[in-house]
N, C-alpha and C positions, 0 to 999 in steps of 0.2 A: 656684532663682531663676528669676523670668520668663526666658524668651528671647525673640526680636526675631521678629517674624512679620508677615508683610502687605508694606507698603512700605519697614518700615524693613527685615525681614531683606533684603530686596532692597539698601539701598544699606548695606549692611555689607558684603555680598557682592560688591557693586561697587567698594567701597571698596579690600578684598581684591585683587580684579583690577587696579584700579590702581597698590597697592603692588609685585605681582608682577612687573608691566610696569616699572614705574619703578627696583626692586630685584634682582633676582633673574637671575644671570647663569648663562650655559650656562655647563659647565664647563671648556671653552676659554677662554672669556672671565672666569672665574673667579679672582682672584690667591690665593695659596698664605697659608695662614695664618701668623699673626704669632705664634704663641705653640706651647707643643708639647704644650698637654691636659690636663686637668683632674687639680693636681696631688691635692686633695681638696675634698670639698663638706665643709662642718663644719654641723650643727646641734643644736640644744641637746638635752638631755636631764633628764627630774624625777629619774630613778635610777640612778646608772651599773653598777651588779650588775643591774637589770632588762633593762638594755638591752645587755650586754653576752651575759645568757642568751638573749636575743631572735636576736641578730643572730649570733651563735657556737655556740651549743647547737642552736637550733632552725633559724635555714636555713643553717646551714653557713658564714660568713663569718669566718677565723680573726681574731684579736684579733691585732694586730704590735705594738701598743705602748698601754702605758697610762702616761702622765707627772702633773704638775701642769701647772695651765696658767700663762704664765708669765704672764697679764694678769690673774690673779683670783684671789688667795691662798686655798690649799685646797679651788678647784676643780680636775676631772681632764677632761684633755685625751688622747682614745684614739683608734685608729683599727683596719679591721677593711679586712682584705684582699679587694677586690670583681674581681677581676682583670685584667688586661694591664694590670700597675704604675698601678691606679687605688687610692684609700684612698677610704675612706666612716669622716667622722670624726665625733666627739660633744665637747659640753661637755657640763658640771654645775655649776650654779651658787650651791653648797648658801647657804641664809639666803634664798633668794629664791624669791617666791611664784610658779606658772607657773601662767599661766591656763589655760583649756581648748581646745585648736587652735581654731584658726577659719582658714577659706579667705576671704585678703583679697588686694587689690591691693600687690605688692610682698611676699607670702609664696611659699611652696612651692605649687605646686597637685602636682607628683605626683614624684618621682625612679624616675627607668625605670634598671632594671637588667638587660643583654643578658644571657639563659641560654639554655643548651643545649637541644633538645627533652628530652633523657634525664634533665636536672636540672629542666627542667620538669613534667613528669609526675610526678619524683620529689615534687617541692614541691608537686603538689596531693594525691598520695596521704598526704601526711606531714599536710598542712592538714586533710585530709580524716578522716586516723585520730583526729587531737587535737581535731576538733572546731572547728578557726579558722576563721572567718568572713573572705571573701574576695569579690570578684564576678569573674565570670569563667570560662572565657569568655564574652563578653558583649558590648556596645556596639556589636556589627558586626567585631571584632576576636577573631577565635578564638586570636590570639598571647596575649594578657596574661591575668594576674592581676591584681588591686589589691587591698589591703588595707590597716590600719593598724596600724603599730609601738603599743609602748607608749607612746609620745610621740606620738602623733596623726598623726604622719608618716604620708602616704599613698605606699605604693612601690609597684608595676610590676614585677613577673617578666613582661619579655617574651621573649619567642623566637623571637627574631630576631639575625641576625649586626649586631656596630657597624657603624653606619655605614648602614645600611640600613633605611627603613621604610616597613612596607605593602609590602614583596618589591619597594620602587626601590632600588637602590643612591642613596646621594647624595653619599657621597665615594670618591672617588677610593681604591685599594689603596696 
């Protein structure tokens, strides 16, 4: 997609700085969140055995639970253990046609998932033997990976602790 260059990338980036000023509080002046964290992100799935061998077989994320889902008779509603009491879940919406991802307004643009340096390494030599196609590192960011599930899903192995990015802390311990 084009990007913005000349005068308008200027007042985008102005714009930016505006918001920042207008929003964006130190962390003293910060109030305490309302909520206690992302109990799961859910997104769809064309296969539930593909993406079950994706996410559990090949990077390691155990399967905790595979049910029906209770809003769509004879779809499965699963989830796959991403760590510190987070789930990364999937539908399946068998009968119905899925079209081919597309990055739109109001879709996924990427889900970053915090790994270890040691599990990082490990996930490019494992991408690296099988042959998976990845970018990374790359963009100015020697932390991440990116790549896509079988679902089009674009994820982020980065390597970085929660709560921290580009080595700022931004929340509080």
């Amino acid at each position: 997609m084009p990007q913005p260059q000349g005068s308008e990338l200027e007042e985008v980036r102005a714009r930016r700085h505006r918001l920042r000023d207008k929003y964006l509080r130190s962390r003293s002046e910060r109030p305490a969140t309302t909520v206690q964290g992302v109990h799961h992100a859910a997104f769809i799935c064309r296969d539930v055995e593909e993406t079950i061998q994706f996410y559990q077989e090949f990077l390691g994320f155990p399967l905790v639970e595979l049910v029906e889902n209770r809003d769509y008779a004879g779809s499965s509603h699963f989830f796959f253990d991403i760590g510190n009491r987070n789930l990364l879940g999937f539908f399946d919406f068998p009968g119905h046609e899925h079209p081919s991802f597309t990055e739109t307004i109001g879709g996924l643009q990427h889900l970053a998932i915090s790994i270890s340096a040691e599990q990082y390494d490990a996930a490019r030599k494992r991408f690296d033997e099988a042959g998976f196609a990845y970018l990374g590192p790359d963009r100015g960011v020697e932390e991440s990976m990116y790549f896509r599930d079988p679902n089009g899903l674009q994820v982020e192995l980065y390597r970085e602790e929660l709560g921290v990015f580009v080595g700022v802390p931004l929340l509080d311990d």
